[in-house]
C-alpha positions as a Markdown table, in Angstrom:
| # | Residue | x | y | z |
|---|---|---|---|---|
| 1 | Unk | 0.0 | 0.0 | 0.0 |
| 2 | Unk | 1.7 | 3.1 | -0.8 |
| 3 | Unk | 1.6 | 6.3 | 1.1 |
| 4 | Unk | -1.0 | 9.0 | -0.1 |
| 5 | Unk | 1.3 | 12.0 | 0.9 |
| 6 | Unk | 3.9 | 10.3 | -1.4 |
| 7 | Unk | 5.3 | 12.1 | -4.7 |
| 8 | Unk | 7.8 | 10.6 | -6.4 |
| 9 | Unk | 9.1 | 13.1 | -9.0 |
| 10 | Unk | 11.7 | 11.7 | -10.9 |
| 11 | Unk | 12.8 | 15.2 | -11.4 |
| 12 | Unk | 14.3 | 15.6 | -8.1 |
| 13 | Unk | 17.1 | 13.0 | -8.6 |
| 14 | Unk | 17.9 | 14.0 | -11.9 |
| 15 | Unk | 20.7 | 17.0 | -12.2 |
| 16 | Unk | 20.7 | 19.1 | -15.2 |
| 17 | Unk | 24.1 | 19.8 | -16.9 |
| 18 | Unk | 23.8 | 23.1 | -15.9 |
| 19 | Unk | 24.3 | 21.9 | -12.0 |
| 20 | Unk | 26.9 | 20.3 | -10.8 |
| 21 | Unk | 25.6 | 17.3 | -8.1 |
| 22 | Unk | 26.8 | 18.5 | -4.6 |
| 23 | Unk | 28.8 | 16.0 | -2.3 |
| 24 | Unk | 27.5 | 15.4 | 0.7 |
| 25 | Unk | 29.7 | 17.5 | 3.8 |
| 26 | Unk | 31.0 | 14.9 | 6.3 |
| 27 | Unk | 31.1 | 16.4 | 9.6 |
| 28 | Unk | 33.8 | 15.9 | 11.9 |
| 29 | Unk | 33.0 | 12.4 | 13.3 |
| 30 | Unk | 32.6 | 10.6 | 9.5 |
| 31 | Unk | 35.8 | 12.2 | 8.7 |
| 32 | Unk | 37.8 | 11.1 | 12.1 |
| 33 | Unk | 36.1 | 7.7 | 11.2 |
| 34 | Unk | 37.8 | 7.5 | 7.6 |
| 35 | Unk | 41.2 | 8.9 | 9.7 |
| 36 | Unk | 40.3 | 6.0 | 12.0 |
| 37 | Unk | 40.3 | 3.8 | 9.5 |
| 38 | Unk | 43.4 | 4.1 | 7.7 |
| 39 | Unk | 45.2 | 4.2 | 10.5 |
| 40 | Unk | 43.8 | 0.6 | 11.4 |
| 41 | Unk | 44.8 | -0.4 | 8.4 |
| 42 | Unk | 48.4 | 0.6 | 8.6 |
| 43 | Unk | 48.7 | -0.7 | 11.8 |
| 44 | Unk | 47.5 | -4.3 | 10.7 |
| 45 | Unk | 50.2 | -3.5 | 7.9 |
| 46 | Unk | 53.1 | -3.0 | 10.5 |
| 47 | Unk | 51.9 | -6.1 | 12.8 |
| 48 | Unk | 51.8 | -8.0 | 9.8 |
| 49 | Unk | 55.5 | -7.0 | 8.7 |
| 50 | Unk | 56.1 | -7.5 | 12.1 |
| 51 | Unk | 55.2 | -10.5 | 12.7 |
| 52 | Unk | 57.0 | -12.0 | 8.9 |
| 53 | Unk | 60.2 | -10.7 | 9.6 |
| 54 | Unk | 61.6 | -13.4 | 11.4 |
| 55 | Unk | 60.8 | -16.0 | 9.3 |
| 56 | Unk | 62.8 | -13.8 | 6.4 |
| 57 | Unk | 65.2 | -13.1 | 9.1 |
| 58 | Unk | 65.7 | -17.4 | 9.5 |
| 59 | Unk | 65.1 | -17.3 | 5.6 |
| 60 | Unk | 67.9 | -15.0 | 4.8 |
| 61 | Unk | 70.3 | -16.9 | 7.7 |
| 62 | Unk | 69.9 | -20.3 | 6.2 |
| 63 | Unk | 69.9 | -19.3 | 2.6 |
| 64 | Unk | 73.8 | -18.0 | 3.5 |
| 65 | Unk | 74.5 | -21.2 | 5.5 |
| 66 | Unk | 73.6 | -23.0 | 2.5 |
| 67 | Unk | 76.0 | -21.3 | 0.4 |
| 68 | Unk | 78.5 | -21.6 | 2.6 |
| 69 | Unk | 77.6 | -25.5 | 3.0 |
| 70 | Unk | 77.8 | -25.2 | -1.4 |
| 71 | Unk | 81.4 | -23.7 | -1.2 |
| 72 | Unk | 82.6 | -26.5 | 1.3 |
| 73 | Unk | 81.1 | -28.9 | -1.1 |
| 74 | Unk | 82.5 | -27.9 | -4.5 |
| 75 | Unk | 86.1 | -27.8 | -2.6 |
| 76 | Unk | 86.0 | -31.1 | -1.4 |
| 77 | Unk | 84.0 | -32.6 | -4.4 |
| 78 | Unk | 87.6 | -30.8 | -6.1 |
| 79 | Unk | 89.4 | -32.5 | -3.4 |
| 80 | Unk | 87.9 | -36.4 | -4.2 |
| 81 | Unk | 88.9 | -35.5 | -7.8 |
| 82 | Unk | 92.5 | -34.9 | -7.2 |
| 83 | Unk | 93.0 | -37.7 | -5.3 |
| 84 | Unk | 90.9 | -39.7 | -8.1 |
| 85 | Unk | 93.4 | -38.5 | -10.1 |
| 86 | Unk | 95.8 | -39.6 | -7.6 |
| 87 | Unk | 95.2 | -43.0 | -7.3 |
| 88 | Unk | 94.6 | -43.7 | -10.6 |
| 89 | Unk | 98.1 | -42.7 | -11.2 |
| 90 | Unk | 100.0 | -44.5 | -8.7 |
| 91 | Unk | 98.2 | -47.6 | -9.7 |
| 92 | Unk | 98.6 | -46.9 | -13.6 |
| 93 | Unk | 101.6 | -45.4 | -14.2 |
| 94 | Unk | 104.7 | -46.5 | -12.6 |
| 95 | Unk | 107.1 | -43.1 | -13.5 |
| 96 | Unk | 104.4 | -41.2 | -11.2 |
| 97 | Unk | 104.5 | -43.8 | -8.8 |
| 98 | Unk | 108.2 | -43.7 | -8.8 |
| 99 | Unk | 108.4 | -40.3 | -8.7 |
| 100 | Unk | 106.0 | -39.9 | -5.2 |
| 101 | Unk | 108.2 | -42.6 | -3.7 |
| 102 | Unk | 111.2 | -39.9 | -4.0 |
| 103 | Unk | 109.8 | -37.5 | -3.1 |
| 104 | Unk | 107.6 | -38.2 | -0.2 |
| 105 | Unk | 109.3 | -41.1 | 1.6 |
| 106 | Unk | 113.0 | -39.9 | 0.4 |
| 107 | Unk | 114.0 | -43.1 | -1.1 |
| 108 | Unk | 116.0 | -43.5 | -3.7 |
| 109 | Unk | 117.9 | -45.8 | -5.9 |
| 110 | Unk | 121.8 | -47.6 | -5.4 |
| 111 | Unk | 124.2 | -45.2 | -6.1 |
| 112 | Unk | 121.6 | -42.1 | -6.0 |
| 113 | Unk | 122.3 | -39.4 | -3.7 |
| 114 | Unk | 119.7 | -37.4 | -2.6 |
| 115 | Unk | 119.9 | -33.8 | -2.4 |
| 116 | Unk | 116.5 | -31.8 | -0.6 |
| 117 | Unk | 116.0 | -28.1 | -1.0 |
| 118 | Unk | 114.2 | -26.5 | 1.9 |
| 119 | Unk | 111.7 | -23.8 | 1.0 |
């Protein structure tokens, strides 16, 4: 049932081209709410930034002991080559062989003198 005193007049919403449509004023309390509001919103920001940092804190700390743990790898993966290399020799060729026997465990042949130069 509609109300008898009712008009509706389409004419009242619509705005001519010659008006501009007027924003509503907020008083103080909507605008100290809008404040309000993005000042909630920063602060959830911060606690959230707070609250993540450690983890990319632990993040940052184990991605550098990892690196650290890569270095130490590639040296001694290195290391297991060369003395590949190593063994594969003294087993293989019997010049190197001979030629670690002088000079690690100072042997030598009869009738060889040794001479060592300290460096």
């Amino acid at each position: 049932m509609r109300d008898p005193e009712f008009q509706d007049n389409p004419d009242t919403y619509r705005h001519s081209g010659a008006q501009k449509p007027r924003k509503p004023q907020l008083n103080i309390w909507q605008k100290m709410s809008r404040v309000m509001e993005i000042i909630i919103y920063v602060l959830l920001i911060l606690v959230f930034a707070k609250l993540i940092s450690p983890e990319l804190q632990k993040q940052e700390k184990l991605q550098s002991e990892l690196e650290a743990l890569e270095a130490v790898r590639s040296g001694k993966q290195a290391e297991v080559e060369k003395l590949r290399r190593e063994h594969t020799n003294l087993i293989s060729d019997r010049q190197y062989m001979e030629a670690v026997a002088r000079d690690r465990l100072n042997l030598q042949r009869e009738g060889e003198y040794i001479i060592q130069i300290e460096r």
